[in-house]
C-alpha positions as CSV (number, residue, x, y, z in Angstrom):
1,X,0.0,0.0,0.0
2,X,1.3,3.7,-0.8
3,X,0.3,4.4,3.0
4,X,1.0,3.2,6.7
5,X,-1.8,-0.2,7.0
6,X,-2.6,-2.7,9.5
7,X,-2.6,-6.4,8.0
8,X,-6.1,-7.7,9.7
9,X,-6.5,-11.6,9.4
10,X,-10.2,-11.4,8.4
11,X,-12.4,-11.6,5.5
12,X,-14.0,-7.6,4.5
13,X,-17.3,-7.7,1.9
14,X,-17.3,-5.1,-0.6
15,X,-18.8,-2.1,1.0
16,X,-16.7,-2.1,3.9
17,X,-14.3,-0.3,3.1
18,X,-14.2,3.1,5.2
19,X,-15.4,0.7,7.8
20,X,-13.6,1.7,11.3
21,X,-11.4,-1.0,12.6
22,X,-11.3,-0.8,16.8
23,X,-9.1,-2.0,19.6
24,X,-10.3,-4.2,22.1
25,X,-11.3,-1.2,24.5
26,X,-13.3,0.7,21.3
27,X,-10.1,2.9,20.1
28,X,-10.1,4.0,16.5
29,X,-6.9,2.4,14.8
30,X,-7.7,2.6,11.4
31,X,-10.3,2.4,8.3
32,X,-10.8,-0.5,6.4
33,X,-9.0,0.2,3.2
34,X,-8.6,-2.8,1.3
35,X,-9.2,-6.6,1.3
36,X,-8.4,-9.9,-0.6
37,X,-10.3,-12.9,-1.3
38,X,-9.7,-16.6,0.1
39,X,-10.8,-19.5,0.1
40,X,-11.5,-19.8,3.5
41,X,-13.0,-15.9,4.1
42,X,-10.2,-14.7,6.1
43,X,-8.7,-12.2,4.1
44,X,-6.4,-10.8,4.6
45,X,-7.5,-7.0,4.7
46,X,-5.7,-4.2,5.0
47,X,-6.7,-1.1,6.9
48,X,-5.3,2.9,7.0
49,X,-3.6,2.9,9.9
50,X,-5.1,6.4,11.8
51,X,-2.1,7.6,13.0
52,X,-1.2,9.0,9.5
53,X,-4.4,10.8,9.4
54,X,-3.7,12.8,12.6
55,X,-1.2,15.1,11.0
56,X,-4.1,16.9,8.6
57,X,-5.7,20.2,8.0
58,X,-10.0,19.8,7.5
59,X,-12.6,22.2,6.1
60,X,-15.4,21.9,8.4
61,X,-17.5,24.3,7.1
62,X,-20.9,23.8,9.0
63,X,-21.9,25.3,11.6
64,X,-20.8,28.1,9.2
65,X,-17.3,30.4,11.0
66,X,-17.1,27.9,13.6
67,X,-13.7,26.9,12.5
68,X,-11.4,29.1,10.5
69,X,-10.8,27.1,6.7
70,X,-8.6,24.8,6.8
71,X,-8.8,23.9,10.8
72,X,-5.4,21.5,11.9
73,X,-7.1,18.6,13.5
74,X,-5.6,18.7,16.8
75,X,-6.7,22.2,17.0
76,X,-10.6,21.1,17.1
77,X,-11.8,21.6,20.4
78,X,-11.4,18.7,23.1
79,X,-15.0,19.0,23.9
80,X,-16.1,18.2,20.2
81,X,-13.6,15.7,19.4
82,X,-11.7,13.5,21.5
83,X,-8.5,11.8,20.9
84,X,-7.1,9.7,23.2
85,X,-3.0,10.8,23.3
86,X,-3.6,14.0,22.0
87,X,-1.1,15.1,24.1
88,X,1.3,12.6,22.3
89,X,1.3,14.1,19.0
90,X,3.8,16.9,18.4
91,X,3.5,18.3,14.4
92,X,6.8,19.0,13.2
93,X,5.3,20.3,9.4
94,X,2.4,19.9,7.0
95,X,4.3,16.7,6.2
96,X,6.0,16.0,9.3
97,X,4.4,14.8,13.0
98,X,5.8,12.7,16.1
99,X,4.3,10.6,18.2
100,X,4.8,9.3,21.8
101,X,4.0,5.9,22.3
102,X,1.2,5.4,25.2
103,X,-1.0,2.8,27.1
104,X,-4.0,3.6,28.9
105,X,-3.6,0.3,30.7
């Protein structure tokens, strides 16, 4: 894939791709992006992995001057969207980010 993925060892139907693909607890870790057939139905699949999509400007353009166009994504209010290790993201550049590795366990 052209982008960071997950390797899942299950079977995806067509139509699920953009199809969120969740930890154990109900963390986000990525979006189903692309799957294979076999035999035996269990893939594999690939999915985005999220962490690539934290670094990204949005236009969120309803409710209209809410946000100024384009709005960083870590710069959306905590209250209207959480994400878990927020904190642990430091953006270097448009192209550039780190992150901390972190467990909530």
């Amino acid at each position: 894939m052209p982008f960071p993925t997950i390797e899942i060892a299950c079977g995806a139907l067509g139509g699920m791709s953009g199809g969120a693909v969740l930890d154990d607890i109900g963390h986000l870790l990525g979006v189903i992006s692309r799957s294979f057939s076999a035999p035996d139905g269990r893939g594999p699949t690939s999915a985005a992995w999220i962490v690539g999509g934290i670094n990204r400007e949005l236009e969120i353009t309803w409710p209209s001057g809410l946000y100024p166009q384009p709005v960083h994504l870590l710069d959306i209010d905590r209250r209207l969207l959480r994400l878990e290790g927020r904190d642990r993201v430091r953006v270097i550049d448009a192209n550039t980010y780190e992150y901390q590795v972190w467990f909530d366990r």
